[in-house]
NUDORO-796666 format. One line per field, with one value per residue (C-alpha): chain; residue in one letter; x, y negated, z. Coordinates in steps of 0.2 Angstrom, whole numbers, plus 2048, in hexadecimal, padded with zeros to 3 digits. Layout:
! NUDORO-796666
chaine	(A ...)
residu	(a ...)
c1	(X ...)
c2	(Y ...)
c3	(Z ...)
//
This chain:
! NUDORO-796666
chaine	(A A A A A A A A A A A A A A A A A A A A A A A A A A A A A A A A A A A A A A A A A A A A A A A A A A A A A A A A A A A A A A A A A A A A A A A A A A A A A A A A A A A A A A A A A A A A A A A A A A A A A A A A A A A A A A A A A A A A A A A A A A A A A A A A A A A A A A A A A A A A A A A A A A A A A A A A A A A A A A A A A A A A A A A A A A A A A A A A A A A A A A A A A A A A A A A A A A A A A A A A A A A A A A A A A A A A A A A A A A A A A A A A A A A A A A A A A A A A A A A A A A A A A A A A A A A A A A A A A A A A A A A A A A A A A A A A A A A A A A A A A A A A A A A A A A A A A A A A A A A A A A A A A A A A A A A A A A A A A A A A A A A A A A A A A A A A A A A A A A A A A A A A A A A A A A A A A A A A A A A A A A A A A A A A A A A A A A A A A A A A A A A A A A A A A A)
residu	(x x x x x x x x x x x x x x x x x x x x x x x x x x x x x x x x x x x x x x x x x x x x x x x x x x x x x x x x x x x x x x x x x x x x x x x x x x x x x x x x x x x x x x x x x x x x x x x x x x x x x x x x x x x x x x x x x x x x x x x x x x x x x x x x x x x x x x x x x x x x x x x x x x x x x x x x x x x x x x x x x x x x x x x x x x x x x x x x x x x x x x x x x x x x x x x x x x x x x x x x x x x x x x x x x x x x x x x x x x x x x x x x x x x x x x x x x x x x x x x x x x x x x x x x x x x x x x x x x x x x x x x x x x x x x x x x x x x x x x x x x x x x x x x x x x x x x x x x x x x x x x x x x x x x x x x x x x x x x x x x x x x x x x x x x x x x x x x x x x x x x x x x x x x x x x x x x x x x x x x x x x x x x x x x x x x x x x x x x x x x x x x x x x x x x x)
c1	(520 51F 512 518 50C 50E 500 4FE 4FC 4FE 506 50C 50F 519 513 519 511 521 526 51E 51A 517 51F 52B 53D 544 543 549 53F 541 53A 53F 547 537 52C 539 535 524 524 52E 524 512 51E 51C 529 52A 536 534 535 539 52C 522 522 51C 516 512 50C 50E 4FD 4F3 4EF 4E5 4D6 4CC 4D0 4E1 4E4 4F6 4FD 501 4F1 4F3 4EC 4E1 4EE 4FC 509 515 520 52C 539 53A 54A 54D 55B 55A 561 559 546 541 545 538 52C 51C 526 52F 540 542 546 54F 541 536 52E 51F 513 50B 4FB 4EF 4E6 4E2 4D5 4D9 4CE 4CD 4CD 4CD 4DE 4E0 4ED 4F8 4FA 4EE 4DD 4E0 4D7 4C8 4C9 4C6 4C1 4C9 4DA 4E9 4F0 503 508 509 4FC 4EF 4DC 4D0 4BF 4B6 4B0 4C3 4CB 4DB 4DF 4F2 4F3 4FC 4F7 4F7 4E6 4E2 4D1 4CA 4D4 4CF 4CE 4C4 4C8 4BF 4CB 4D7 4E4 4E6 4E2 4E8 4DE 4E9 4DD 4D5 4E7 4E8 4FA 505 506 50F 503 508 519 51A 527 533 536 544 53A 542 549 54C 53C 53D 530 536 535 536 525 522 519 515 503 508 4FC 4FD 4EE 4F1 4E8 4D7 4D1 4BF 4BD 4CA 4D3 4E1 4D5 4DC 4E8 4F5 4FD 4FA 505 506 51C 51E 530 53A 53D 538 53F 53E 544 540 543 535 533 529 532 524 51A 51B 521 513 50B 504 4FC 507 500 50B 503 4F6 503 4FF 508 509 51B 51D 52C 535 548 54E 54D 55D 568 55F 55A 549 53F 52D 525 518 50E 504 4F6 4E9 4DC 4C8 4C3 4C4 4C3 4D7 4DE 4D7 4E5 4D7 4C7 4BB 4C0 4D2 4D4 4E1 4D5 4D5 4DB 4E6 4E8 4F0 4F5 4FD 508 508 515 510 51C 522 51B 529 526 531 53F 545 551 559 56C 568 55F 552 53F 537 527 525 514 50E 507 4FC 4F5 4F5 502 506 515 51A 51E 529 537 548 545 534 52B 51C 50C 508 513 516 516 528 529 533 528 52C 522 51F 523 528 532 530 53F 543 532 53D 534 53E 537 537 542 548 53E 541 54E 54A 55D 55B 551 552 545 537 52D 51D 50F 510 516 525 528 534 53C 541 550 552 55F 55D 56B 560)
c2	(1A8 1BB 1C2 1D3 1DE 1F1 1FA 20B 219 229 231 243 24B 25D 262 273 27D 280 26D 26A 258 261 256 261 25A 267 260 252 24D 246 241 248 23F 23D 236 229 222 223 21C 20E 209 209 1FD 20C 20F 220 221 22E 22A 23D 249 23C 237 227 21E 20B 201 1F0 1E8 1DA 1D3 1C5 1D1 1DC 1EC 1E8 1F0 1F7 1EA 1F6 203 216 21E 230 23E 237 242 23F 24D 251 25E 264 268 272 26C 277 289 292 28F 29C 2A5 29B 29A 2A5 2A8 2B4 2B0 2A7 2B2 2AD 2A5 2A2 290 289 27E 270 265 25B 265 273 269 270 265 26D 267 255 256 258 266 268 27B 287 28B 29C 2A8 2AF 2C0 2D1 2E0 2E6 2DD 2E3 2DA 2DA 2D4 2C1 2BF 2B2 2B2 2A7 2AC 2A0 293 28C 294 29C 2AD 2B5 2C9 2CF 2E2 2EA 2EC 2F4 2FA 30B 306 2F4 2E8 2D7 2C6 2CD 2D7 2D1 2DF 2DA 2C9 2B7 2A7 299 289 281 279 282 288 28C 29D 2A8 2A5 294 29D 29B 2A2 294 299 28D 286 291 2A3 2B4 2BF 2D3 2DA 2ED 2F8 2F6 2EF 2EB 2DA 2CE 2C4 2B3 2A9 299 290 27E 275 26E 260 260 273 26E 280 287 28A 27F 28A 283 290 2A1 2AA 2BA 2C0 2D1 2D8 2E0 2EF 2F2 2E6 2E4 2D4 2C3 2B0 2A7 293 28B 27B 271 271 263 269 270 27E 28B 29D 2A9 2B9 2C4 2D3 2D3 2CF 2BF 2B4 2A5 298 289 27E 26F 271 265 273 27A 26E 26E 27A 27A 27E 279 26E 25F 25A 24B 248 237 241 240 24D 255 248 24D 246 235 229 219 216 214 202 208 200 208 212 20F 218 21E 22F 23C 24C 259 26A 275 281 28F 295 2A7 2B4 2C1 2CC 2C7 2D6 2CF 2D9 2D9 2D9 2E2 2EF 2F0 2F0 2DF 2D8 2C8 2BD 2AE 2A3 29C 2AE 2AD 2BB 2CC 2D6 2E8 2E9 2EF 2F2 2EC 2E8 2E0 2DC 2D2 2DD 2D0 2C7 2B2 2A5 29D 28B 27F 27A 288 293 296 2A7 2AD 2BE 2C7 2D2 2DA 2D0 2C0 2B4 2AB 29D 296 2A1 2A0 2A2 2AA 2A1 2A1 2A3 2B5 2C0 2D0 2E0 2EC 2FB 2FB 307 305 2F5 2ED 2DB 2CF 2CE 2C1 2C9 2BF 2C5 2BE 2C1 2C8)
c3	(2AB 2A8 2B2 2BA 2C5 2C7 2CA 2D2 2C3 2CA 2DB 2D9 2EC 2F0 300 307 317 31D 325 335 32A 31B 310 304 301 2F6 2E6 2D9 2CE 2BC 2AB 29B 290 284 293 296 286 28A 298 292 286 293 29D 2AB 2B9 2C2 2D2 2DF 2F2 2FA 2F8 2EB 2DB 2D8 2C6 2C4 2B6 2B2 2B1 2AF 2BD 2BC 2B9 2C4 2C4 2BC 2AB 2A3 298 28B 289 28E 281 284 282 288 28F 29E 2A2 2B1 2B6 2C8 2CE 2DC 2E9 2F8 2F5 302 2FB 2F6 307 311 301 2FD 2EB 2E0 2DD 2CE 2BE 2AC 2A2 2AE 2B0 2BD 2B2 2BC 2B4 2B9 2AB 2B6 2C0 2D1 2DD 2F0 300 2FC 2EF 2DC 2DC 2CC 2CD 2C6 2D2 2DC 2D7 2DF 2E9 2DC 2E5 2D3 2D3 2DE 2EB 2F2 303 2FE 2F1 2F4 2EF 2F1 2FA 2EC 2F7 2F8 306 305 309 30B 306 317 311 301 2F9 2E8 2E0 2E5 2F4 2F7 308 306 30F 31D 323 32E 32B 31B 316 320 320 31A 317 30B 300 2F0 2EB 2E0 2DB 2CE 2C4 2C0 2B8 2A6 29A 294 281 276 266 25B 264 25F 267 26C 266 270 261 24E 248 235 238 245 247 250 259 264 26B 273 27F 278 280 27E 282 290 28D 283 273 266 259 253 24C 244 236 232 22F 225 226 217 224 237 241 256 254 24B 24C 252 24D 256 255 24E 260 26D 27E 285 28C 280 27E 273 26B 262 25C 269 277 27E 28A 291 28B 28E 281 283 27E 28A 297 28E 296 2A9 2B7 2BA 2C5 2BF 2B2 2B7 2A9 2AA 29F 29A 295 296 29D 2A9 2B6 2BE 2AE 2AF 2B2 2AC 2B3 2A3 29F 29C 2AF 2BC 2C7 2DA 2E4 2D6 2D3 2DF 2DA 2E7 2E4 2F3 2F7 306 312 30F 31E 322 331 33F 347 357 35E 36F 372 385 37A 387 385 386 381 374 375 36D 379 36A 368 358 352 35C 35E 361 372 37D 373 372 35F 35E 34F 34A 346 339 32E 335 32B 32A 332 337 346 352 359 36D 371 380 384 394 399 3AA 3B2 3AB 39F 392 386 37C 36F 35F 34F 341 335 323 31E 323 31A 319 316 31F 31A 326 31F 30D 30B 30B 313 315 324 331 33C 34C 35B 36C 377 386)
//
């Protein structure tokens, strides 16, 4: 009798703040065509149950804790492609629109531990007095809390997390960001250099495992054209898909490769990795045993905040509240807006309106399908326009 028991390997989770139950449905998820093979040949199924991703391998069972039947060596690779299915996402989601090129790089080699969750995007950065900030930009205030830019703020001219005018508390999840973008390059392509340059210096560093950074080069040459040129083909075919750091003449940049995105949409990478260190990428407890509770990994999408335009079809002045006190209008008016920007949610707010001595509520919240834009000071927002016929 052939023994079968699948143990838990790894979970990967999507959670998004903008469900009242958090759990995101907005994407599919699938392996590339190499980690099929892989995965194949560890005796590992991966199937995802809505917003999770779920990976078993068959074990022994007949020992305590059960081990794979077929070992996981250090280094192995598991990769995923997220596809995104809803077409309004970006609306109600604290992104930029996606852009040609551009990839999000998810890896249980950034070691993003917080608030009791191993996260798979890159840590937040903590707040710099010397950075500047855009309505929309997080920072962290080092001790893991979250903060959302609601004002601009810029050195010589700067606003820290204290100040309520221009920073929002979020909590202590760590989320994705822009900074977990990465430029998807084919192996071999054609690079614009921007003027006519008689030689190029190329360098690419990979991920070193003991250093647990991007140290290890793995590539450096030196290319001296027969005349100027502001253009040249690049090979870097001989890589494995991967993350990397490119310099090219001093310019670096982050790339990520894997020519199987030529034929898919994608929306983000995962990248899972059996590694030694650091601690996120253990898949196996010491004894090459599944650990238990197996690993959990989390990617965390916050909810856009637009300022909220509600204007009245009476055009008479009324006056908005939240009975939660928590975000204040411009009243009276017949079109009132929020003095803050409010987090988009599909858990509805309780606000009342007040209009000739006649209170209505609850009333409708902003919709993410509309968004529009508003100058207030000297920034500019996204907007939430909501009519009420009142």
């Amino acid at each position: 009798m052939i023994d079968i028991n699948f143990g838990n390997l790894f979970t990967v989770e999507l959670l998004h703040s903008y469900y009242k139950d958090q759990l995101c449905p907005d994407f599919n998820i699938t392996a590339t065509s190499q980690t099929v093979k892989t995965l194949g040949g560890h005796q590992i199924i991966t199937r995802q149950y809505a917003n999770q991703l779920i990976a078993g391998v068959n074990c022994n069972g007949k020992i305590s804790p059960p081990k794979p039947f077929t070992t996981i060596e250090t280094g192995a690779q598991f990769t995923f492609f997220m596809q995104l299915n809803n077409p309004v996402f970006f609306n109600y989601t604290n992104l930029s629109s996606s852009a040609p090129g551009k990839i999000y790089y998810f890896t249980n080699r950034n070691n993003n531990v917080s608030n009791g969750k191993t996260f798979l995007s890159g840590k937040i950065a903590t707040y710099n007095a010397a950075s500047t900030y855009a309505p929309g930009d997080l920072a962290s205030n080092g001790t893991d809390t979250i903060y959302r830019a609601i004002g601009s703020s810029k050195p010589g001219n700067s606003f820290n997390l204290t100040n309520t005018n221009h920073w929002m508390v979020v909590d202590k999840n760590q989320y994705m960001s822009e900074t977990d973008a990465l430029q998807w390059m084919p192996s071999i392509s054609v690079y614009q250099l921007g003027s006519a340059q008689p030689s190029v210096n190329i360098s690419v560093l990979g991920y070193n495992s003991i250093a647990t950074a991007y140290t290890q080069s793995v590539f450096s040459k030196t290319i001296a054209f027969a005349n100027p040129a502001s253009s040249f083909t690049l090979d870097l075919s001989f890589l494995q898909p991967g993350k990397y750091s490119l310099t090219i003449n001093g310019i670096q940049q982050w790339i990520y490769i894997n020519d199987e995105l030529n034929a898919s949409k994608t929306f983000a990478v995962i990248d899972i990795f059996n590694d030694a260190a650091p601690a996120s990428c253990n898949l196996l407890d010491g004894t090459g045993a599944l650990i238990n509770p197996a690993p959990r990994y989390s990617i965390c999408f916050l909810n856009r905040a637009t300022i909220w335009k509600y204007i009245l079809a009476s055009k008479q002045s009324g006056n908005i509240n939240d009975t939660a006190n928590l975000y204040h209008f411009a009243n009276p008016a017949s079109i009132i807006t929020s003095l803050t920007p409010i987090p988009l949610s599909n858990k509805a707010l309780n606000l009342k309106l007040t209009l000739n001595n006649h209170d209505y509520s609850p009333i409708a919240c902003a919709d993410p399908q509309r968004i529009v834009t508003i100058t207030k000071g000297t920034d500019t927002y996204p907007c939430s326009e909501i009519f009420l016929n009142f």
